[in-house]
C-alpha positions in Angstrom: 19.6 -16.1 -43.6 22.3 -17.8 -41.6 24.6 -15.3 -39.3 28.0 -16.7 -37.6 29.4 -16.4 -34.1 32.3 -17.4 -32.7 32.3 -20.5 -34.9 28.5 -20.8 -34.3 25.9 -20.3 -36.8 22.6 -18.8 -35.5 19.4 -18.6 -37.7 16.4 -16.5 -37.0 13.1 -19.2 -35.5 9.8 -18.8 -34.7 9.6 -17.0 -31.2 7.0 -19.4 -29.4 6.0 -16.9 -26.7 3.8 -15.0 -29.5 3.6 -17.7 -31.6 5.5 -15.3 -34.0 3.0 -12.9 -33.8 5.7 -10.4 -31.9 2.9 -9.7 -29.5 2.0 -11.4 -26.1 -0.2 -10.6 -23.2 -1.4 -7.0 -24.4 1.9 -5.5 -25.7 5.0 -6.2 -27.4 6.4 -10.3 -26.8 9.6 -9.6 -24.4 10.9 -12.9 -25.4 11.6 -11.8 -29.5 11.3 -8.0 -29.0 8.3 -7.6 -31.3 10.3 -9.1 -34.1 8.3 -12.3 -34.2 11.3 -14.4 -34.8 14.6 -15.3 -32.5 18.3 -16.0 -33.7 18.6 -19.7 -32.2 21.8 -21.6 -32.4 21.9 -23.8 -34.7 21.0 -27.0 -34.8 18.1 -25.5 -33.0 17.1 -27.2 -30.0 13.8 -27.1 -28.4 13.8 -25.6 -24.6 14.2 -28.6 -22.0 12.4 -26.5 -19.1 9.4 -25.5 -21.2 9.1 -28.2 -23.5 9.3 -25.6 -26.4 6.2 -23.6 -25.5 8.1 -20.1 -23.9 5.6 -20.4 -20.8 5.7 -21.8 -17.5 3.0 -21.6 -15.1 4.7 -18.8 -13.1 4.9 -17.1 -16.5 7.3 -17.0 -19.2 10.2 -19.5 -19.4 13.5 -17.6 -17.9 15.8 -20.9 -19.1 15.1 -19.3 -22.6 13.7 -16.4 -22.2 10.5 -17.2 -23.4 11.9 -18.1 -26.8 11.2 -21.7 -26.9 14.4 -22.5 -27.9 17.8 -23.9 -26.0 20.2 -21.0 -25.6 22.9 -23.9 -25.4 
């Protein structure tokens, strides 16, 4: 399913912090919600910070919130 925004189209991808699992570290992934999956502008674009994977070393990527994806 596609879903438009402000002349955007968003489509829902695989939330890397979980792996889509919607749970991380002992409890519900904060970066999809528990959902598993993230709307992600599309074209979807990996995360230039993280390289994709949701985590840094200080924890999860806050340039995408863990999602793995580029918010822009």
């Amino acid at each position: 399913m596609v879903y438009t925004y402000v002349d955007t189209e968003y489509a829902p991808e695989r939330c890397s912090f979980c792996n889509g699992t919607g749970h991380a570290e002992g409890g519900v992934c904060e970066a999809c919600g528990g959902q598993g999956d993230v709307l992600v502008a599309q074209p979807a674009r990996i995360c230039y910070l993280c390289g994709g994977s949701g985590s840094m070393e200080i924890g999860i990527c806050r340039a995408c919130g863990g999602s793995g994806w580029s918010l822009l």
